[in-house]
C-alpha positions in Angstrom: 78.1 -56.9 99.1 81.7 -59.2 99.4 81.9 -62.0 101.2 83.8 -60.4 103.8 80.9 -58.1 104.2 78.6 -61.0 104.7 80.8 -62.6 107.4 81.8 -59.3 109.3 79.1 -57.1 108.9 77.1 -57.6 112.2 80.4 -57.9 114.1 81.1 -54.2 113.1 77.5 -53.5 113.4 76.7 -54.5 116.6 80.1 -54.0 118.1 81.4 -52.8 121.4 83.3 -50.5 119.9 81.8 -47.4 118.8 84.0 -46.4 116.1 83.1 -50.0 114.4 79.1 -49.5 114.9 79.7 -46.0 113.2 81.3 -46.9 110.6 79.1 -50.2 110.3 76.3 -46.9 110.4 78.3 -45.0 107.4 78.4 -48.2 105.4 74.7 -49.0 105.5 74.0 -45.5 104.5 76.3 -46.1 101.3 75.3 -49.7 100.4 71.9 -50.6 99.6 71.9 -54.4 99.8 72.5 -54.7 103.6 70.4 -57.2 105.4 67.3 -56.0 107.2 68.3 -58.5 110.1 71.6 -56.6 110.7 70.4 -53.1 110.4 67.0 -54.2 112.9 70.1 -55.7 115.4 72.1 -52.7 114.9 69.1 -50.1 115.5 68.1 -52.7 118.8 71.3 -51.5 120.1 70.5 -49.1 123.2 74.1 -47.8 122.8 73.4 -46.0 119.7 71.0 -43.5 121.2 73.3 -42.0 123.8 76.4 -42.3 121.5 78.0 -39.5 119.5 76.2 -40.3 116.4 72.5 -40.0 117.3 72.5 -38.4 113.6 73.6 -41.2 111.7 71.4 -43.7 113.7 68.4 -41.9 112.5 69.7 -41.6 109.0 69.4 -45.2 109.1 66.3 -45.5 110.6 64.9 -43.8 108.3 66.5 -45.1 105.2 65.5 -48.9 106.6 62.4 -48.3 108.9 60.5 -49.9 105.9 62.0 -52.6 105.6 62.4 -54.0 109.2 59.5 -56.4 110.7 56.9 -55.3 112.3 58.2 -56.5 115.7 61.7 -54.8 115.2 59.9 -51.7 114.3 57.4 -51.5 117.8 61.0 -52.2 119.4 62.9 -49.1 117.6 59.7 -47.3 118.1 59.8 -48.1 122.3 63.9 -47.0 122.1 62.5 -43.6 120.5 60.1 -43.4 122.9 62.4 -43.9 125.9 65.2 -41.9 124.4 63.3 -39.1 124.3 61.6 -39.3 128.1 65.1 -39.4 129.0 66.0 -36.3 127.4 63.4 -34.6 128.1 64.0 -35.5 131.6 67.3 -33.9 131.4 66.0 -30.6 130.3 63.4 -30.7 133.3 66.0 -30.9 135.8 
């Protein structure tokens, strides 16, 4: 938990970039002092449930469901819960 970390860490988590938000991903998975506020913005991010890395996103949810508020969690619960309509939708058609 540098410095650097501290200042960069939700610019690489919550980037436009998808390389940087999964590697932001891999880096909460390996660090256990990462701020709930950070991982709650990163899993808000719509992005991460129709990118590449749908794995990783729920290795982090469920390594830092826990920890998240209340609020954040009935949020990541909704993106679940949309996420999977979707693809359910797709199978449908």
């Amino acid at each position: 938990d540098t410095q650097w970390w501290q200042h960069n860490a939700n610019r690489i988590c919550c980037s436009q970039v998808e390389v940087l938000r999964y590697f932001g991903m891999k880096i909460c998975l390996q660090v256990k002092n990462i701020s709930p506020v950070i991982v709650g913005q990163m899993l808000l991010d719509e992005e991460n449930y129709h990118s590449t890395f749908e794995y990783e996103t729920c290795l982090v949810i469920n390594k830092y469901f826990a920890y998240l508020s209340e609020d954040v969690q009935l949020q990541i619960i909704e993106l679940l819960l949309t996420w999977k309509m979707n693809n359910q939708k797709k199978l449908i058609k």
